[in-house]
C-alpha positions as CSV (number, residue, x, y, z in Angstrom):
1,X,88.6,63.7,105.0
2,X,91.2,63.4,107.5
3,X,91.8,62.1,110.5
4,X,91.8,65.5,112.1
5,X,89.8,64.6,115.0
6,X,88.2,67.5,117.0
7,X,85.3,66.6,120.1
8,X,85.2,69.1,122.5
9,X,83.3,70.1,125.6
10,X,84.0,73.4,127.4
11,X,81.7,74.9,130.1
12,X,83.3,78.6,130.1
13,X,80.3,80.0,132.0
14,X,76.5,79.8,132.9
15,X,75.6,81.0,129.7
16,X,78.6,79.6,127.3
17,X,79.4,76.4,126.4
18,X,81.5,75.0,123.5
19,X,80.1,71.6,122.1
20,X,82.1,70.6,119.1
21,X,82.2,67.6,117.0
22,X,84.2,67.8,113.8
23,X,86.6,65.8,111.2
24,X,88.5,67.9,108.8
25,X,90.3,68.2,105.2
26,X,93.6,67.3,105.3
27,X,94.6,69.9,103.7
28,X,94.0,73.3,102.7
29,X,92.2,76.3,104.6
30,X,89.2,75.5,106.8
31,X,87.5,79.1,108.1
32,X,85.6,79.0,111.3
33,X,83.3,81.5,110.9
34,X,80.5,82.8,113.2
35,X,80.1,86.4,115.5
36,X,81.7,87.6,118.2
37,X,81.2,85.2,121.1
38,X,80.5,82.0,119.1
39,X,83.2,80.1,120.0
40,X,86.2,80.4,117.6
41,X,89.2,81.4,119.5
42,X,88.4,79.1,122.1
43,X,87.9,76.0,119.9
44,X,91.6,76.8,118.8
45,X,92.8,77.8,122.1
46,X,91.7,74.0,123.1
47,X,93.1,72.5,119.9
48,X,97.1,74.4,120.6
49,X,96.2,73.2,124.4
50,X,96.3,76.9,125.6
51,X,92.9,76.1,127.3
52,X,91.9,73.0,128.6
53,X,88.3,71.3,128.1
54,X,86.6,69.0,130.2
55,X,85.5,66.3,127.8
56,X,87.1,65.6,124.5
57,X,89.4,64.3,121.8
58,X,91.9,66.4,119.6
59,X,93.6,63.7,117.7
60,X,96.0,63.8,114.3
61,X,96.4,60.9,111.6
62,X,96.1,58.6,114.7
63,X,98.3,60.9,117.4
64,X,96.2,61.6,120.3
65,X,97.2,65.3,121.9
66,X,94.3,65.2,124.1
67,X,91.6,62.3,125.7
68,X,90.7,60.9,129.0
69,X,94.1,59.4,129.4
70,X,96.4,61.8,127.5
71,X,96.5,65.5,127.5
72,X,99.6,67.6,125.5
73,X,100.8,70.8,126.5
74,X,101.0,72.8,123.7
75,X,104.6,72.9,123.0
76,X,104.5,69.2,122.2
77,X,101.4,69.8,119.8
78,X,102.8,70.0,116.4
79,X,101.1,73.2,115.7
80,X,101.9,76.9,114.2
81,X,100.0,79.3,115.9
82,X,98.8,82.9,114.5
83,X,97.6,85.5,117.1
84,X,95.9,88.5,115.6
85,X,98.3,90.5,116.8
86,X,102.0,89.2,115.5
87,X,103.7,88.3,118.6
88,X,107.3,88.8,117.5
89,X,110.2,89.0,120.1
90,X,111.0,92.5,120.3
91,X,114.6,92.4,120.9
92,X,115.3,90.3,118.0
93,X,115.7,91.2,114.6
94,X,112.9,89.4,111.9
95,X,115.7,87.1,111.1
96,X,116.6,85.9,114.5
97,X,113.1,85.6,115.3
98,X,112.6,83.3,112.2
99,X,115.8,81.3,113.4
100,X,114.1,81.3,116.5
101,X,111.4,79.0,115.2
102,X,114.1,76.8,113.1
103,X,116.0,75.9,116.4
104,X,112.3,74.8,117.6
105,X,111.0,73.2,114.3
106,X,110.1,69.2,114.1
107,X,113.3,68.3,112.3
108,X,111.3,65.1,111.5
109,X,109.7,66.9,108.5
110,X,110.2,70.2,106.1
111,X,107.0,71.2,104.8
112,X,108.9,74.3,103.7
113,X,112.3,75.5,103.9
114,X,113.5,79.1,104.7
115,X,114.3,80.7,101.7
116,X,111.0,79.2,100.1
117,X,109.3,81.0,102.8
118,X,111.6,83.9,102.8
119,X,110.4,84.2,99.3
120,X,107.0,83.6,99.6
121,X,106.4,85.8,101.9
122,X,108.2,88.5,100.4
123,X,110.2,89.5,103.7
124,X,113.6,89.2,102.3
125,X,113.8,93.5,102.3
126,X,112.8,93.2,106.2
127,X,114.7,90.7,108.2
128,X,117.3,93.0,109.7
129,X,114.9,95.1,110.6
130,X,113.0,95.1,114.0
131,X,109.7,94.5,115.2
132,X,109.2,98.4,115.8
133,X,110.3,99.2,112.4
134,X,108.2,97.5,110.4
135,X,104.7,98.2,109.8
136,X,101.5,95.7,111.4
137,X,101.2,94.1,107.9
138,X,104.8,93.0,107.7
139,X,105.2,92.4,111.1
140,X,102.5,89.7,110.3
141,X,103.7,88.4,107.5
142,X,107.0,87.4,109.5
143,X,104.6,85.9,112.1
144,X,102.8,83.6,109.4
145,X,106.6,82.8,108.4
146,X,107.6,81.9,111.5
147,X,104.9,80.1,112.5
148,X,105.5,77.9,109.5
149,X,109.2,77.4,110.2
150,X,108.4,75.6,113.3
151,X,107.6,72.7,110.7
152,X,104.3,72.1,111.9
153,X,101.3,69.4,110.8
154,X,98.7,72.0,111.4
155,X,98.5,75.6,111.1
156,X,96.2,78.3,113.3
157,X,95.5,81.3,112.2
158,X,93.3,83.4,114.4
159,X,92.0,86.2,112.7
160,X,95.3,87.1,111.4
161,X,94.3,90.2,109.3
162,X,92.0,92.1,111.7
163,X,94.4,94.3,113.4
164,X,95.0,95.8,110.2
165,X,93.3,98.8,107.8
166,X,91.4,97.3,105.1
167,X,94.5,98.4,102.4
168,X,97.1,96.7,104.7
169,X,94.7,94.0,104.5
170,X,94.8,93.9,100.6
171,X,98.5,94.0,100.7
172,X,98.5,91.2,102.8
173,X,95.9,88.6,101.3
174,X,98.2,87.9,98.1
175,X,100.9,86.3,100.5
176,X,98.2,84.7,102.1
177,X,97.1,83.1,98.8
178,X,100.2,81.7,97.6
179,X,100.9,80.3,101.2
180,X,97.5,78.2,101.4
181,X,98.0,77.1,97.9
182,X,102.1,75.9,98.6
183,X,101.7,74.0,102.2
184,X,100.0,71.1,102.0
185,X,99.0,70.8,106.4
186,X,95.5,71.6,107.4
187,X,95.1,75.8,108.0
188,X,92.1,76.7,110.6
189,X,91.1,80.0,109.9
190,X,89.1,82.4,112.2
191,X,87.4,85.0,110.5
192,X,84.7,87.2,110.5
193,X,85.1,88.2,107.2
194,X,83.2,86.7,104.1
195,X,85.6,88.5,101.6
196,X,88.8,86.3,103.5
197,X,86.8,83.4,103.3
198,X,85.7,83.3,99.9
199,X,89.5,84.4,99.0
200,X,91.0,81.6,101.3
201,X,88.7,78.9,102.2
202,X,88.2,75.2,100.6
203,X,86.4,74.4,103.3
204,X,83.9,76.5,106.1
205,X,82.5,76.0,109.1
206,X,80.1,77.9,110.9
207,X,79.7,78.3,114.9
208,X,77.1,79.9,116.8
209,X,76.6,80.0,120.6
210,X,79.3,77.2,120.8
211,X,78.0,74.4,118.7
212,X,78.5,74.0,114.7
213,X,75.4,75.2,112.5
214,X,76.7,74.4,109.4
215,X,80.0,73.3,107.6
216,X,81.0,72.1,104.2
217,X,82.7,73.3,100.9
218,X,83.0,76.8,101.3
219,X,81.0,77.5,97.9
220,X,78.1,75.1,98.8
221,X,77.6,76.2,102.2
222,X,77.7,79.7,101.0
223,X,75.1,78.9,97.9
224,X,72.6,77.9,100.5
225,X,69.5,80.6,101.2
226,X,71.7,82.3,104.2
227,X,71.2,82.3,107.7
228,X,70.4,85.5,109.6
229,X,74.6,85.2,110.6
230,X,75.6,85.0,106.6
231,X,73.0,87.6,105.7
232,X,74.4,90.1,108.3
233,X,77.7,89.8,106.2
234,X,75.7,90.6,103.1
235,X,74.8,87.3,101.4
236,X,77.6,86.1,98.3
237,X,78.2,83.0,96.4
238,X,81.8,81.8,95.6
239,X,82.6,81.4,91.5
240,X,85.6,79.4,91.0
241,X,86.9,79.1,87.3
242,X,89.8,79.6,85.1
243,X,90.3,82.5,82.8
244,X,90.5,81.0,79.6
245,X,90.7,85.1,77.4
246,X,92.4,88.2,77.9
247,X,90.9,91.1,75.6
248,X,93.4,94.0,76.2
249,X,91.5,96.5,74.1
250,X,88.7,96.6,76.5
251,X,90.9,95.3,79.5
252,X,88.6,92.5,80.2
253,X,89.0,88.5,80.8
254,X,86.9,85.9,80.3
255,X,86.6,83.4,83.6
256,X,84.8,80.2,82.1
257,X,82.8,77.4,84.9
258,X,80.3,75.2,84.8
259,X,79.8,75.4,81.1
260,X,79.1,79.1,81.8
261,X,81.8,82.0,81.6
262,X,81.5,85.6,83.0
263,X,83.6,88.7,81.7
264,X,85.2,90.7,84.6
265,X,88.0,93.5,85.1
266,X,92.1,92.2,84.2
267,X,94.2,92.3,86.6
268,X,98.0,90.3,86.9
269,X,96.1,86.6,85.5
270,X,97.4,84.8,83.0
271,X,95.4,82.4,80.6
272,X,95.0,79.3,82.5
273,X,94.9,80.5,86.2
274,X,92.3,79.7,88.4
275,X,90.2,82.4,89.6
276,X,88.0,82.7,92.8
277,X,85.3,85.4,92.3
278,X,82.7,86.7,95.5
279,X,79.2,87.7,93.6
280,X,76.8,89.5,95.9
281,X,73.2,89.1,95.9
282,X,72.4,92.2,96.1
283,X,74.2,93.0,92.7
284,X,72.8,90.1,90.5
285,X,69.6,90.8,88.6
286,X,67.3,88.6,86.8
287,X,65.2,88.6,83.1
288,X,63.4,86.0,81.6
289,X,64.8,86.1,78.3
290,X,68.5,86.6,76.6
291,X,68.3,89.5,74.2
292,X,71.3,91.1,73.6
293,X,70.1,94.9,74.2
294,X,71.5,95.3,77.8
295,X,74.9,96.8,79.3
296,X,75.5,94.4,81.4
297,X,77.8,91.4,79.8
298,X,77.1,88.6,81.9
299,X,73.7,86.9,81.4
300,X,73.9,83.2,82.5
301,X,71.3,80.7,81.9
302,X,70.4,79.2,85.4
303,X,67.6,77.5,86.3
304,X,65.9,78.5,90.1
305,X,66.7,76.2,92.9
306,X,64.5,77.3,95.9
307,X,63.0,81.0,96.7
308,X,62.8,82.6,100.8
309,X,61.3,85.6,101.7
310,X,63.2,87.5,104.3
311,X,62.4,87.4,107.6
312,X,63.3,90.7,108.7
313,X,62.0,92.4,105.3
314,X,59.2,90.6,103.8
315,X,59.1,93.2,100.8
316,X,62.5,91.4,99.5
317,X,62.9,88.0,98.8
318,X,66.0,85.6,98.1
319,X,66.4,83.5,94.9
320,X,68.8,80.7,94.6
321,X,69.5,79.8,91.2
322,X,72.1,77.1,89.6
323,X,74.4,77.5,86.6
324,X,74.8,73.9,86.4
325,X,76.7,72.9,89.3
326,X,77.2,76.7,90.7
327,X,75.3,78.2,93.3
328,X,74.4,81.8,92.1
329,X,72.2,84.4,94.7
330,X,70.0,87.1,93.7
331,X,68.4,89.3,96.0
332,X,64.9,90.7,95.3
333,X,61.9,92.4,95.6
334,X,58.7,90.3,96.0
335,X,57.3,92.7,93.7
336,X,59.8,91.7,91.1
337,X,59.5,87.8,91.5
338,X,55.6,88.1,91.5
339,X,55.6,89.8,88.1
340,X,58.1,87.3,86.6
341,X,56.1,84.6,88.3
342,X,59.4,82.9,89.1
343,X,58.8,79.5,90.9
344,X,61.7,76.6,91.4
345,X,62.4,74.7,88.2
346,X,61.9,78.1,86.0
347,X,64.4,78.7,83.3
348,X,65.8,82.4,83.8
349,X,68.7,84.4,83.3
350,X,70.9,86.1,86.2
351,X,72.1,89.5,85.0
352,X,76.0,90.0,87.0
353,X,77.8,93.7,86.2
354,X,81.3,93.0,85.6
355,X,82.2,95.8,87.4
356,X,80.5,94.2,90.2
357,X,82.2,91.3,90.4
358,X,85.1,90.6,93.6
359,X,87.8,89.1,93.9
């Protein structure tokens, strides 16, 4: 961990308040994550010093932006800042609104330079054109560059991709990839979505009615038995691996983790890359023995960690199984794990389509 600081107190009104205590990654993408009202804007709006809170510390490898003595304004916060909607200047072309942020940028350090992010980005076709020629997803993408130009140690990104339809979006997440996996400065990332999250995030923190729930490694905190606020986004478990075989013929690769390896669609991967796969519960089945007389081709040996009925649907019950080290979710009738008499400890075998398998 870092010595990204964060202690906040905010009293917004009678029935809101945010009270936040966290330390951070140094680097990498941490998602705040919670519903509407929890809190996440405003815990970055006090971080960039857009809002001020009563109490508190926001503090940086030792540089203090707010305390009781000291308190920044936020164009002396090293910070990038992403709105959801891309707030380019109108009048200016995409390039002059990136050189825009290179006349403001902290000259005392380059954590990327303009034609690497030019590149990256893939907004070299776009920067003579203007703000009202290019479509939301581009227009964002210059944002994200800009934002980045301005040299910054931390980067904000508040839902970045929910102004935009869900293929803009796919467009869109690619960039996004290679971005978080090139700058080494801490990303916050407000989301709502569990598909962004498990595509973006190394780390995750949850908020609810102000105050942090839960936070962690994003594919521990998301192997837990959910909370009602994960199950509402339809429970998932993150599989990280690297595709170690490419069968052509049946246009299939094999992902390999945790001593285990599952089969899914081919896409652009290469043998070697790392791979970050969302598994719903709802699509992962379980049998108590491995014969090979089933359709489906990924049949892992787990063993059960822990079993919850639901709350709000007692016929159905959760199952949280390991495959060594990786969490793995399976959603179930009661029915189902009474007549397989599954208990914690039990030796089983989770049943994943390949077809069903995100990424």
């Amino acid at each position: 961990m870092t010595d990204l600081k964060i202690r906040l107190t905010k009293n917004n009104t009678a029935h809101f308040s945010l009270n936040i205590d966290l330390r951070l990654p140094n680097h990498g993408v941490t998602a705040i994550f919670g519903r509407s009202g929890s809190g996440k804007t405003t815990l970055l709006r006090c971080i960039a010093g857009l809002e001020k809170s009563e109490f508190g510390e926001v503090s940086l490898n030792g540089d203090v932006w707010q305390n009781t003595m000291t308190w920044l304004p936020p164009h002396k916060r090293p910070i990038g800042y992403v709105f959801q909607e891309a707030s380019l200047f109108p009048h200016l072309s995409a390039k002059e609104n990136l050189e825009f942020a290179i006349k403001r940028a902290n000259t005392k350090q380059t954590i990327i330079d303009y034609e690497e992010i030019v590149t990256l980005m893939g907004i070299k076709p776009l920067l003579a054109k203007y703000p009202n020629q290019l479509s939301g997803g581009e227009r964002q993408r210059i944002a994200i560059a800009r934002a980045l130009l301005i040299q910054p140690k931390v980067l904000l990104m508040d839902e970045p991709l929910s102004a935009l339809d869900e293929s803009l979006k796919q467009d869109i997440l690619p960039y996004l990839e290679a971005l978080c996996r090139r700058v080494q400065i801490p990303i916050l990332y407000i989301s709502h979505s569990i598909d962004e999250i498990i595509r973006l995030a190394d780390y995750l923190v949850i908020l609810d009615n102000g105050k942090v729930i839960d936070q962690g490694r994003t594919q521990k905190i998301l192997g837990k038995l959910p909370t009602p606020l994960l199950q509402s986004q339809d429970a998932s478990v993150l599989i990280s691996g690297t595709i170690t075989e490419k069968h052509k013929e049946w246009g299939l690769s094999k992902v390999s983790f945790s001593h285990h390896h599952m089969m899914i669609k081919s896409s652009e991967e290469k043998i070697g890359d790392t791979m970050r796969l969302r598994v719903k519960s709802r699509d992962v089945s379980i049998s108590l023995s491995n014969e090979d007389n089933s359709s489906i081709l990924n049949r892992l040996a787990v063993v059960i960690d822990d079993l919850v009925k639901d709350d709000q649907d007692p016929s159905m019950m959760m199952v949280r199984m390991l495959a060594g080290d990786t969490p793995i979710l399976a959603n179930i009738t009661a029915l189902s794990a009474d007549k397989l008499n599954l208990k914690k400890g039990k030796n089983v075998i989770a049943q994943i389509k390949s077809a069903a398998v995100l990424r």
